[in-house]
PDB file of N, CA, C and O in Angstrom:
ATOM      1  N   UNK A   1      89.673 127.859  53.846  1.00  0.00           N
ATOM      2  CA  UNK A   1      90.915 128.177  54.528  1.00  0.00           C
ATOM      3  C   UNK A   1      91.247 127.129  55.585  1.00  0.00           C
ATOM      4  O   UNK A   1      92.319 126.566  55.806  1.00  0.00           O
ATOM      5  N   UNK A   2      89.983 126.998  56.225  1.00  0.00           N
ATOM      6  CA  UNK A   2      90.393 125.789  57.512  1.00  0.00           C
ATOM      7  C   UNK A   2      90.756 124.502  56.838  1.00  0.00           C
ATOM      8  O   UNK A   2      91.371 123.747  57.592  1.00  0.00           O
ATOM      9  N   UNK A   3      90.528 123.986  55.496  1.00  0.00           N
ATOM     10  CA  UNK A   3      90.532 122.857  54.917  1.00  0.00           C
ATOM     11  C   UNK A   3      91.978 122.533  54.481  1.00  0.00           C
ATOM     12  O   UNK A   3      92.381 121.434  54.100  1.00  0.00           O
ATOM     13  N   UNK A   4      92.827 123.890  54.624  1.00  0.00           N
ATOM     14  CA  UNK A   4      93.985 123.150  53.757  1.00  0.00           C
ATOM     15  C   UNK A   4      95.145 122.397  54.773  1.00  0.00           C
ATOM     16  O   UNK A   4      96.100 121.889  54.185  1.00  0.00           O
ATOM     17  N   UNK A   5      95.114 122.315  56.019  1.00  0.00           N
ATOM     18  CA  UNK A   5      95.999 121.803  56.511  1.00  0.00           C
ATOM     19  C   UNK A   5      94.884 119.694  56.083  1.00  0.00           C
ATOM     20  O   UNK A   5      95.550 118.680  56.286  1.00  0.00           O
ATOM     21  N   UNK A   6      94.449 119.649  55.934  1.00  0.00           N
ATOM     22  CA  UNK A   6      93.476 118.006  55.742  1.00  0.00           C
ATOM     23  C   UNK A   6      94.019 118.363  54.406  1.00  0.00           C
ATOM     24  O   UNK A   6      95.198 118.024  54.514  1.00  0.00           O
ATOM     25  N   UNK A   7      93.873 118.809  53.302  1.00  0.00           N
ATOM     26  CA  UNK A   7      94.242 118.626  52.056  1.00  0.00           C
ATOM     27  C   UNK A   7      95.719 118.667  52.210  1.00  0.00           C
ATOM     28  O   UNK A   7      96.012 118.014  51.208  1.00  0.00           O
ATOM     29  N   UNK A   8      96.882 118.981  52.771  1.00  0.00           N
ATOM     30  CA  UNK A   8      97.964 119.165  53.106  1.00  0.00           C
ATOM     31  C   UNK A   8      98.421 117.390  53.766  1.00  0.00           C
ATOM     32  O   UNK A   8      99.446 116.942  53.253  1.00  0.00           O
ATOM     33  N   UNK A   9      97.890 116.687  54.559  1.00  0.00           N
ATOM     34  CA  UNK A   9      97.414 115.858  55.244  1.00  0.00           C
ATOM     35  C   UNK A   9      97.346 114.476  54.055  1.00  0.00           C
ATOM     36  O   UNK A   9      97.954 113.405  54.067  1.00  0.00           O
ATOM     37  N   UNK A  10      96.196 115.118  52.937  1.00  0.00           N
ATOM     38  CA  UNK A  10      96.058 114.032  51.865  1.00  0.00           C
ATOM     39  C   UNK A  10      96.836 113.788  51.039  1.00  0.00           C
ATOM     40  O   UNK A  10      97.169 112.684  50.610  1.00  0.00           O
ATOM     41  N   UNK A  11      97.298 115.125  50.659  1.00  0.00           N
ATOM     42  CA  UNK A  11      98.490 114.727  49.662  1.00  0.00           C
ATOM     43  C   UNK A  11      99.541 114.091  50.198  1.00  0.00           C
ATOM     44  O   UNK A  11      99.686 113.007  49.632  1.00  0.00           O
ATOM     45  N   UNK A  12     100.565 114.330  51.270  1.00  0.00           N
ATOM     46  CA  UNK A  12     101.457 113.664  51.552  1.00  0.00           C
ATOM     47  C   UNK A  12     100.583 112.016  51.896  1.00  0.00           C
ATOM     48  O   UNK A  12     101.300 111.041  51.670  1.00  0.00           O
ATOM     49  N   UNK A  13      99.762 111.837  52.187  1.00  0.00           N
ATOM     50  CA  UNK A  13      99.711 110.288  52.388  1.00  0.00           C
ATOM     51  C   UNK A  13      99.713 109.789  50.988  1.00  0.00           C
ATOM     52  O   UNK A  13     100.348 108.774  50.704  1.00  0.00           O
ATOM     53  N   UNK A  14      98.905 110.578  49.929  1.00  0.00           N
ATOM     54  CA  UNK A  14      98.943 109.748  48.701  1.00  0.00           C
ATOM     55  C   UNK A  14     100.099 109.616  47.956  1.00  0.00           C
ATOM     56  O   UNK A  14     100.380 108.710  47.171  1.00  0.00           O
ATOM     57  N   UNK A  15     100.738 110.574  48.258  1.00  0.00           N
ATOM     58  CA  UNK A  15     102.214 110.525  47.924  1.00  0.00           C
ATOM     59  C   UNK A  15     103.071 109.435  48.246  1.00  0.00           C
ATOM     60  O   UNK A  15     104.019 109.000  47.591  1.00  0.00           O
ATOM     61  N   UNK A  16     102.568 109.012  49.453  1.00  0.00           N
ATOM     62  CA  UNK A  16     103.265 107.905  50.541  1.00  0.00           C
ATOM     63  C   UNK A  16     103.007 106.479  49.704  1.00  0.00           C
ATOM     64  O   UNK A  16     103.700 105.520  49.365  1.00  0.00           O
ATOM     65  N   UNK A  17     101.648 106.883  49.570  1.00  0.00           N
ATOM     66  CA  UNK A  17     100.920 105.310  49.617  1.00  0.00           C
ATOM     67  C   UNK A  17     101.189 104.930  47.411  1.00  0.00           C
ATOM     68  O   UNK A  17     100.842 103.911  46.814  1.00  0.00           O
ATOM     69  N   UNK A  18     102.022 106.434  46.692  1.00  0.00           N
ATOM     70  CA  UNK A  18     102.198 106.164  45.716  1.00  0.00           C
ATOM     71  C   UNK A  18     103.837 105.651  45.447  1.00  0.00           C
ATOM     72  O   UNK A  18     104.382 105.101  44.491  1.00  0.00           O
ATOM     73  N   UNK A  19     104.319 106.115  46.776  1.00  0.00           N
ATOM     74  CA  UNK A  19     105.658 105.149  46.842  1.00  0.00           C
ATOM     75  C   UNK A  19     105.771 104.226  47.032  1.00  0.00           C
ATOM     76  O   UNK A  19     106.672 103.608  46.464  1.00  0.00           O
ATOM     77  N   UNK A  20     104.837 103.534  48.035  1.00  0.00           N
ATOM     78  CA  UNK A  20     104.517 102.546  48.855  1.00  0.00           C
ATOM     79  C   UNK A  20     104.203 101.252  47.312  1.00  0.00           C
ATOM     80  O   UNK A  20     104.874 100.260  47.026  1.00  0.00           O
ATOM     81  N   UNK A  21     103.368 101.625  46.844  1.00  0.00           N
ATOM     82  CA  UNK A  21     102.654 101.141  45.591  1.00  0.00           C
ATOM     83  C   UNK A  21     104.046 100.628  44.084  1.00  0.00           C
ATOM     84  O   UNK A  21     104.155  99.649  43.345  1.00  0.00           O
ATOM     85  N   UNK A  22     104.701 101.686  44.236  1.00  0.00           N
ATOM     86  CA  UNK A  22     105.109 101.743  43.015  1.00  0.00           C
ATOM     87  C   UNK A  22     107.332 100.185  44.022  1.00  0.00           C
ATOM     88  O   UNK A  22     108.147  99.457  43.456  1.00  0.00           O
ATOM     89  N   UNK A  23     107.146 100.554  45.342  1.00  0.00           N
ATOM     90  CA  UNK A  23     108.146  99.672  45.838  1.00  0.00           C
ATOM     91  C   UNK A  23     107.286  98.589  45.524  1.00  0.00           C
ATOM     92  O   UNK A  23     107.837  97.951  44.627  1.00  0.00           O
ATOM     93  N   UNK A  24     106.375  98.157  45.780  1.00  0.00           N
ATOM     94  CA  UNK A  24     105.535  96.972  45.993  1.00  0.00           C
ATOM     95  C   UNK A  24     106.578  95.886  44.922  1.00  0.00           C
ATOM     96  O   UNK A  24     107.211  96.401  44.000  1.00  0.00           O
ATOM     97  N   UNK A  25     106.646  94.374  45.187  1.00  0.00           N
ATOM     98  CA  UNK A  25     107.378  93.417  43.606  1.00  0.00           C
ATOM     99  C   UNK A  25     106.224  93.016  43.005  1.00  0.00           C
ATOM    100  O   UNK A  25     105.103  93.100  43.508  1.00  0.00           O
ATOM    101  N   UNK A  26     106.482  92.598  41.976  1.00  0.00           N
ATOM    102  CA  UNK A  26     106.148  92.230  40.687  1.00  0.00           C
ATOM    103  C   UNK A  26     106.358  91.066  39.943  1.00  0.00           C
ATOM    104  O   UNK A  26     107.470  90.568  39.761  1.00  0.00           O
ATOM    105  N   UNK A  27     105.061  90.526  39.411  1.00  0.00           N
ATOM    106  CA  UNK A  27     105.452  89.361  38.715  1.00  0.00           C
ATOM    107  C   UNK A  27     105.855  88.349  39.385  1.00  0.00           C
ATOM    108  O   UNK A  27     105.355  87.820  40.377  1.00  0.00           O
ATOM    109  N   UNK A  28     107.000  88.041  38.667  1.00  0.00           N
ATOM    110  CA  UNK A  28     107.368  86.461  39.622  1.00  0.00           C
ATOM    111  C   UNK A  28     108.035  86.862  41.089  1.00  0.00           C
ATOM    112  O   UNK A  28     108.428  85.936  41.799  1.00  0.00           O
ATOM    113  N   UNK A  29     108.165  88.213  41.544  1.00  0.00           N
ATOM    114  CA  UNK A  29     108.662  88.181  43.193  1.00  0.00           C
ATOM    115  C   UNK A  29     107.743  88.568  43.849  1.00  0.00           C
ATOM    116  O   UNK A  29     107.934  88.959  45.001  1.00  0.00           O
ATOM    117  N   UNK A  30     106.248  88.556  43.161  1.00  0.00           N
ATOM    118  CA  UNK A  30     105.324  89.064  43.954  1.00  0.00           C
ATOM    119  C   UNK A  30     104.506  87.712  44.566  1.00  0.00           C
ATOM    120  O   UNK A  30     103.880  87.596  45.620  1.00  0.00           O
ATOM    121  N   UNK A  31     104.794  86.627  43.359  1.00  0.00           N
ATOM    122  CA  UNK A  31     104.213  85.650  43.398  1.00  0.00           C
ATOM    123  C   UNK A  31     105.070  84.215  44.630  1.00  0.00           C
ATOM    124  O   UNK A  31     104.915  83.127  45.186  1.00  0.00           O
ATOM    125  N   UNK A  32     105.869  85.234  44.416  1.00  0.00           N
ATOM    126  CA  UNK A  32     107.406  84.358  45.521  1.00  0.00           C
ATOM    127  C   UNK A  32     106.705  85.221  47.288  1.00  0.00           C
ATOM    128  O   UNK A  32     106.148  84.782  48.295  1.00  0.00           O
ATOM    129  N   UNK A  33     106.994  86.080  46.987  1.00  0.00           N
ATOM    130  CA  UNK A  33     106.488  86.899  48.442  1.00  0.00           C
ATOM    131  C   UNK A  33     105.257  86.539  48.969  1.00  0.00           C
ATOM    132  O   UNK A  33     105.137  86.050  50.092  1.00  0.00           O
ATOM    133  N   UNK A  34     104.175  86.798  48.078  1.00  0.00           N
ATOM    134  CA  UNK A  34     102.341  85.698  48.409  1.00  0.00           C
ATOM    135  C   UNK A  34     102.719  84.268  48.886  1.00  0.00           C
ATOM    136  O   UNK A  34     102.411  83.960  50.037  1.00  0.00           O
ATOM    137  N   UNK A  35     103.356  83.377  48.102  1.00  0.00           N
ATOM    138  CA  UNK A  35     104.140  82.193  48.698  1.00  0.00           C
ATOM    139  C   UNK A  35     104.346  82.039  49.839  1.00  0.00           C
ATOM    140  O   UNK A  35     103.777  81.425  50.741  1.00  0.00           O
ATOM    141  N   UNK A  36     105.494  82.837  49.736  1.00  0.00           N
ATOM    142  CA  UNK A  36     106.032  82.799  51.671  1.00  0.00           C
ATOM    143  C   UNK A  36     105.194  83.493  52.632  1.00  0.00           C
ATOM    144  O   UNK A  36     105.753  83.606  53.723  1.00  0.00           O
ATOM    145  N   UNK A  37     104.226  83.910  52.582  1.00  0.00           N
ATOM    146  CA  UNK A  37     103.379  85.155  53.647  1.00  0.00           C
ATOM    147  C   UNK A  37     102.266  83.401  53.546  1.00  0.00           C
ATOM    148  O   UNK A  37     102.013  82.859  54.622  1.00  0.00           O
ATOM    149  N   UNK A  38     101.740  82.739  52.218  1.00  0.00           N
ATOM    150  CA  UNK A  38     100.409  82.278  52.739  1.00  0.00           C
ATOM    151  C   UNK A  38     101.164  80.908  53.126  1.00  0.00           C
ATOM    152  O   UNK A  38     100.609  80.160  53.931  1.00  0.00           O
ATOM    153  N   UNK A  39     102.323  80.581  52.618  1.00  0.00           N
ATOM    154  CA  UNK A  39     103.124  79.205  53.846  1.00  0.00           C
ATOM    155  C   UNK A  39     103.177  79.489  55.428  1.00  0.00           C
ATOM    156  O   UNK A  39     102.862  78.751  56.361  1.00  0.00           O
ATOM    157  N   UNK A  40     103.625  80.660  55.424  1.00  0.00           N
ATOM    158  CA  UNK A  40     103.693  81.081  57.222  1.00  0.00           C
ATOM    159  C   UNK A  40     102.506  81.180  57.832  1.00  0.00           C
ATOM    160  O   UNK A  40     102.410  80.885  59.023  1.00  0.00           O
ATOM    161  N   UNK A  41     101.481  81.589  57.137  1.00  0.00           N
ATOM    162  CA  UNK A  41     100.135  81.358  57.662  1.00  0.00           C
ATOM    163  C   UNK A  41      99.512  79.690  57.842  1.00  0.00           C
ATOM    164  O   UNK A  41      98.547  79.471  58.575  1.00  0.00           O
ATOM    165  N   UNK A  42     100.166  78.658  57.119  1.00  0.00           N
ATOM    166  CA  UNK A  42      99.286  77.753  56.836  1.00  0.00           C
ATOM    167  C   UNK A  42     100.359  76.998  57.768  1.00  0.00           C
ATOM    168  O   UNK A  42      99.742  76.165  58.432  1.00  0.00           O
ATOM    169  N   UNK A  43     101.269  76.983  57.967  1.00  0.00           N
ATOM    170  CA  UNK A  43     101.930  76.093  59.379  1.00  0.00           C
ATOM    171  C   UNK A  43     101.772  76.899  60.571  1.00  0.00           C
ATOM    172  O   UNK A  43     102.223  76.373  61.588  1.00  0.00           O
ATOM    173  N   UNK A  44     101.250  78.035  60.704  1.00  0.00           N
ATOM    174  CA  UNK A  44     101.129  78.909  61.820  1.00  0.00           C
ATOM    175  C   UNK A  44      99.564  77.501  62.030  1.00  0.00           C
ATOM    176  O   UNK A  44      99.568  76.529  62.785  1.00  0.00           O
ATOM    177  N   UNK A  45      98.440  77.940  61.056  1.00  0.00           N
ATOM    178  CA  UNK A  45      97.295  77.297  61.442  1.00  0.00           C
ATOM    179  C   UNK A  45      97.478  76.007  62.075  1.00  0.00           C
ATOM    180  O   UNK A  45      96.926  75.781  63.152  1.00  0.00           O
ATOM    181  N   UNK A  46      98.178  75.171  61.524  1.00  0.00           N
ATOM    182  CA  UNK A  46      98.790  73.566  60.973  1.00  0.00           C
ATOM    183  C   UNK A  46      99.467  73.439  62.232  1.00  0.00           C
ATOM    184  O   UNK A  46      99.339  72.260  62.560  1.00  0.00           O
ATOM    185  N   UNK A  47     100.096  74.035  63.067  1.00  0.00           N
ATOM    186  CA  UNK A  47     100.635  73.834  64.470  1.00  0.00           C
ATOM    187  C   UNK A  47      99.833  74.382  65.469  1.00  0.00           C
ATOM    188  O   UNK A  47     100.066  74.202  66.665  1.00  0.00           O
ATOM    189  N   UNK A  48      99.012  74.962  65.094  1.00  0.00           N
ATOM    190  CA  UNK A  48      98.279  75.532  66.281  1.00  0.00           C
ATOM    191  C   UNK A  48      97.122  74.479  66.041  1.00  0.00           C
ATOM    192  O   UNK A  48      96.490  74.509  67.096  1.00  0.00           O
ATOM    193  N   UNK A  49      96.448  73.455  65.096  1.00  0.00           N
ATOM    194  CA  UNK A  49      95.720  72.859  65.434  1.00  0.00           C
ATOM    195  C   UNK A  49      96.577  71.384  66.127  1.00  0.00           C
ATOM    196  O   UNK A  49      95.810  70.545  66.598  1.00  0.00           O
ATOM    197  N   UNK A  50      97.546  71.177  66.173  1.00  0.00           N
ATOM    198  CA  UNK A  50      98.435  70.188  66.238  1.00  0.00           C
ATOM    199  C   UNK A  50      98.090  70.131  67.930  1.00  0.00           C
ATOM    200  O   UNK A  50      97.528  69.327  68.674  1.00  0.00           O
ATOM    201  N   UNK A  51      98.812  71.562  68.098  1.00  0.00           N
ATOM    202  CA  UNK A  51      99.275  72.322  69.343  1.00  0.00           C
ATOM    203  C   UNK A  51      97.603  71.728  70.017  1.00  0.00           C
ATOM    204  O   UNK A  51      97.704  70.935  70.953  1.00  0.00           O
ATOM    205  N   UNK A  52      96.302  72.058  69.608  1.00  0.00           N
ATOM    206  CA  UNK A  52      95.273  71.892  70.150  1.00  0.00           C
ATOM    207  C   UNK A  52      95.226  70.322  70.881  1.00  0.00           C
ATOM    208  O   UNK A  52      95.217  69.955  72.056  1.00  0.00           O
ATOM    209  N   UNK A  53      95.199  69.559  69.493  1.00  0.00           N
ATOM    210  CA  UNK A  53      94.889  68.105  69.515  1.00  0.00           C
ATOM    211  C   UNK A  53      95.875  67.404  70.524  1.00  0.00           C
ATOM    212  O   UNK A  53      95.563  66.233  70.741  1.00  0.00           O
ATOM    213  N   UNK A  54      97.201  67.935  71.315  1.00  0.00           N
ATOM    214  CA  UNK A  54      97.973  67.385  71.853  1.00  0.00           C
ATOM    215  C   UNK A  54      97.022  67.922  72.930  1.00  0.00           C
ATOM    216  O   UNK A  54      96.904  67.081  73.822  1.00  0.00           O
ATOM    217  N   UNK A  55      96.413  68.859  73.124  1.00  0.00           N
ATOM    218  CA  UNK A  55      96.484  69.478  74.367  1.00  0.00           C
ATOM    219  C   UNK A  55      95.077  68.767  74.997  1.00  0.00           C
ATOM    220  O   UNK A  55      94.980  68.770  76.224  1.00  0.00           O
ATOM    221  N   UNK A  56      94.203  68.280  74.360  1.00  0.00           N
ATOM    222  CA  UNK A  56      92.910  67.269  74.016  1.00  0.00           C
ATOM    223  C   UNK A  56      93.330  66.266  74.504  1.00  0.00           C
ATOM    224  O   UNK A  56      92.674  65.783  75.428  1.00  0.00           O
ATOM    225  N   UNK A  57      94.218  65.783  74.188  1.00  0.00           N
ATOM    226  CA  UNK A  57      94.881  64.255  74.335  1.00  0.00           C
ATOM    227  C   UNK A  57      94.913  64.434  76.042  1.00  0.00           C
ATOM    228  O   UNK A  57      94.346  63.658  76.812  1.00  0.00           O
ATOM    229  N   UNK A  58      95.627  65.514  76.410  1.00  0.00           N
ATOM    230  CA  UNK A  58      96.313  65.080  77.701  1.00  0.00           C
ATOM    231  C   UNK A  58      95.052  65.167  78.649  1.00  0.00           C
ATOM    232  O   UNK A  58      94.839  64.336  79.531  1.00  0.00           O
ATOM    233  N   UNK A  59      94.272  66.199  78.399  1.00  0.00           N
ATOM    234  CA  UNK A  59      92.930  66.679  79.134  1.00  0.00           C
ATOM    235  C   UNK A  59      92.618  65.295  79.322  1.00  0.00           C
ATOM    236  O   UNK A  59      92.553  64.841  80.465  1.00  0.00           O
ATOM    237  N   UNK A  60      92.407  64.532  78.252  1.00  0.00           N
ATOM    238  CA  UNK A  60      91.673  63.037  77.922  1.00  0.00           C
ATOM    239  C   UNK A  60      92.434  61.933  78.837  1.00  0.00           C
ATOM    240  O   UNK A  60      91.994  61.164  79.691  1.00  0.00           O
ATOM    241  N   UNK A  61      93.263  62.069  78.518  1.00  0.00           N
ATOM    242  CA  UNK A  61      94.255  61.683  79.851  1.00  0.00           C
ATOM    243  C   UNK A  61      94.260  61.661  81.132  1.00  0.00           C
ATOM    244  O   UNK A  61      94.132  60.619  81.775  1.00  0.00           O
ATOM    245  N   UNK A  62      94.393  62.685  81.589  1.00  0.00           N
ATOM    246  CA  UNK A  62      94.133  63.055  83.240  1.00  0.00           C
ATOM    247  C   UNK A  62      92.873  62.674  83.615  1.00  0.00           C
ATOM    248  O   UNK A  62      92.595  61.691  84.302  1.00  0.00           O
ATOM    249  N   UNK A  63      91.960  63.646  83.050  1.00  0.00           N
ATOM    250  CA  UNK A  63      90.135  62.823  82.922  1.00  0.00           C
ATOM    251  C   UNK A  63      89.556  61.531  83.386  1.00  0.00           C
ATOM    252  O   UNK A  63      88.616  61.205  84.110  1.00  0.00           O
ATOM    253  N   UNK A  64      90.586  60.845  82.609  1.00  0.00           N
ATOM    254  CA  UNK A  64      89.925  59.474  82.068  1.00  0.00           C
ATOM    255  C   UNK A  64      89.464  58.540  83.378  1.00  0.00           C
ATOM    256  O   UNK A  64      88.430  57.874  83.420  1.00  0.00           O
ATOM    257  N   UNK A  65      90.484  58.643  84.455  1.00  0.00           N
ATOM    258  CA  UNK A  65      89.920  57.892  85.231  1.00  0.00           C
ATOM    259  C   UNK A  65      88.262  58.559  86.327  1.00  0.00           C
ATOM    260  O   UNK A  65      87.553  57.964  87.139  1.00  0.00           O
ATOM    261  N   UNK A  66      88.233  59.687  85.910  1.00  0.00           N
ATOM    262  CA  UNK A  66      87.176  60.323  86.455  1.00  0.00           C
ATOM    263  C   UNK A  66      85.431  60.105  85.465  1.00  0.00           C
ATOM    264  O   UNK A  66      84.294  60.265  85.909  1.00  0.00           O
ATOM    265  N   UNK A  67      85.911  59.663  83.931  1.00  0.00           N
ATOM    266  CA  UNK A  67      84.663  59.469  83.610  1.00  0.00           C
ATOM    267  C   UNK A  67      83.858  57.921  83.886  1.00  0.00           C
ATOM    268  O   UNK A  67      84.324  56.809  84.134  1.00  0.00           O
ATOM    269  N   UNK A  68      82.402  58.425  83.715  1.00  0.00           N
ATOM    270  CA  UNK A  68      81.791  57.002  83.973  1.00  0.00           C
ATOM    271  C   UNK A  68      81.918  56.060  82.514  1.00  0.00           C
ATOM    272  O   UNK A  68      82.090  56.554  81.400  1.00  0.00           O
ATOM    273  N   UNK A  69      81.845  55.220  82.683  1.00  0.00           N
ATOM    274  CA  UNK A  69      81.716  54.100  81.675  1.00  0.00           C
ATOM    275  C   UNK A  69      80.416  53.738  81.172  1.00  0.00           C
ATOM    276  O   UNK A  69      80.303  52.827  80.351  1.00  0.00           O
TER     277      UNK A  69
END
């Protein structure tokens, strides 16, 4: 008796997650959508190491007259 509000609980999520599933694209717009999600990831990385190496530079910069030779 105490169990059916959690079984009440499961079904609507699987229900959810069988809408969720069945919107999902397909085929060639799924392969278009993976595209654009792992491009935005790979210039997200690709500027943030950019973003680093500038920021290296300047450290190296200011520094420079403070290290020994």
């Amino acid at each position: 008796m105490f169990d059916l509000p959690n079984y009440i609980v499961l079904f609507y999520f699987a229900v959810a997650a069988f809408f969720v599933g069945w919107a999902m694209p397909r085929g060639r717009y799924l392969k278009h959508l993976q595209l654009r999600v792992l491009r935005g990831i790979h210039n997200f990385f690709a500027d943030e190491e950019e973003y680093l190496h500038h920021k290296v530079e300047r450290i190296r910069k200011v520094t420079k007259p403070y290290r020994k030779k």
